[in-house]
C-alpha positions as CSV (number, residue, x, y, z in Angstrom):
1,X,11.0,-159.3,-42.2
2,X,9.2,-156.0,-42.8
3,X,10.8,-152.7,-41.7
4,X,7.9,-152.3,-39.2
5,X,8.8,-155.4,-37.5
6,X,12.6,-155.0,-37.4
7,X,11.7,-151.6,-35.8
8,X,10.0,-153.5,-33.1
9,X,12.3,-156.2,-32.6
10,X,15.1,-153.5,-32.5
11,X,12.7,-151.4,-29.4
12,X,12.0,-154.3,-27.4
13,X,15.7,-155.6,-27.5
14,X,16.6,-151.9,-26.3
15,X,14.2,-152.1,-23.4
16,X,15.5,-155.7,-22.4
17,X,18.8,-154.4,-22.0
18,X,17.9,-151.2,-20.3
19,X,15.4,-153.6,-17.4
20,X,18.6,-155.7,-17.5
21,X,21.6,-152.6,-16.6
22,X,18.6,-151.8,-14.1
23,X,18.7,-154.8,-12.5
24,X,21.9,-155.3,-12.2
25,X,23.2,-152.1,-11.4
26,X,20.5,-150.8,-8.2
27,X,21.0,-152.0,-5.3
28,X,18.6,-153.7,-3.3
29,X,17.9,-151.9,-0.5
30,X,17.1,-148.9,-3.5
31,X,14.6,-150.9,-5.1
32,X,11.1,-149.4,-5.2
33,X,7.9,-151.3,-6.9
34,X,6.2,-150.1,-9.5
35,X,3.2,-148.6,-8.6
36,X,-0.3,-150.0,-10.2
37,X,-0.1,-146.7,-12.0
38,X,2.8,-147.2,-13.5
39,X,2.3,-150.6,-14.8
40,X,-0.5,-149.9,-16.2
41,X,1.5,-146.7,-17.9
42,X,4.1,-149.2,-19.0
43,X,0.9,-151.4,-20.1
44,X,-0.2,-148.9,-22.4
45,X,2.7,-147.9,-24.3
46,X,3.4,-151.4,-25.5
47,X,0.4,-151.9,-26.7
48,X,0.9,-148.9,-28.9
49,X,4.1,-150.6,-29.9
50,X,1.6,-153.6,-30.5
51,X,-0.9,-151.7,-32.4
52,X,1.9,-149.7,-34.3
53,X,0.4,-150.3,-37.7
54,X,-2.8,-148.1,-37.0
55,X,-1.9,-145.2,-36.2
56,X,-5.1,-143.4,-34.4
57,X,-4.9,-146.4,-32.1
58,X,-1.0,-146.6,-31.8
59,X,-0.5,-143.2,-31.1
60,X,-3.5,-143.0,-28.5
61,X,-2.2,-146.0,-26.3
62,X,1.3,-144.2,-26.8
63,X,0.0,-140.7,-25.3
64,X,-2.2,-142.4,-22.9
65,X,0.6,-144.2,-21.3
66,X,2.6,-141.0,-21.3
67,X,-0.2,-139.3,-19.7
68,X,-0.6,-141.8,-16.9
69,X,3.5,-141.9,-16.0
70,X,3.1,-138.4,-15.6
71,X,0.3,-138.2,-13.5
72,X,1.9,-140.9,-11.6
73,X,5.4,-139.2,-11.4
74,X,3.8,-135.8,-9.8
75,X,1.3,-138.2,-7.3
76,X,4.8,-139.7,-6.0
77,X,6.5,-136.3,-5.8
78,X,3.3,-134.9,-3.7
79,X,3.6,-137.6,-1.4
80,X,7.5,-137.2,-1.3
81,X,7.2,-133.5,-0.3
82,X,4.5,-134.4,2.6
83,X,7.0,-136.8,4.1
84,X,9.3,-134.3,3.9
């Protein structure tokens, strides 16, 4: 195995155990979906892991997917404050 591919074998083992302390450790009632937004967020930044090996693309899915968890983190705050 290449370094590139140990790399990536080593992030998605990482994020399997963090969905799995997640899941085990919220309750149920505290459970919230993930919003279309959000997936699609998620979406993107593995497919920049995916595409790791060119960079220009990599790197654009990466900041793409940043830029849409953001955007959806200050919608959900927005509509937290008018329920407030």
């Amino acid at each position: 195995m290449e370094t590139d591919q140990i790399h990536i074998l080593l992030i998605v083992a990482v994020l399997a155990i963090i969905i799995l302390i997640l899941l085990l450790f919220t309750r149920k009632s505290e459970k919230k979906r993930l919003t279309p937004l959000a997936g699609l967020a998620f979406a993107f930044i593995i497919a920049g892991v995916g595409f790791g090996e060119n960079r220009l693309l990599g790197y654009g899915l990466f900041g793409t997917g940043i830029i849409l968890a953001i955007v959806d983190i200050i919608i959900k705050n927005r509509k937290d404050k008018e329920e407030k």
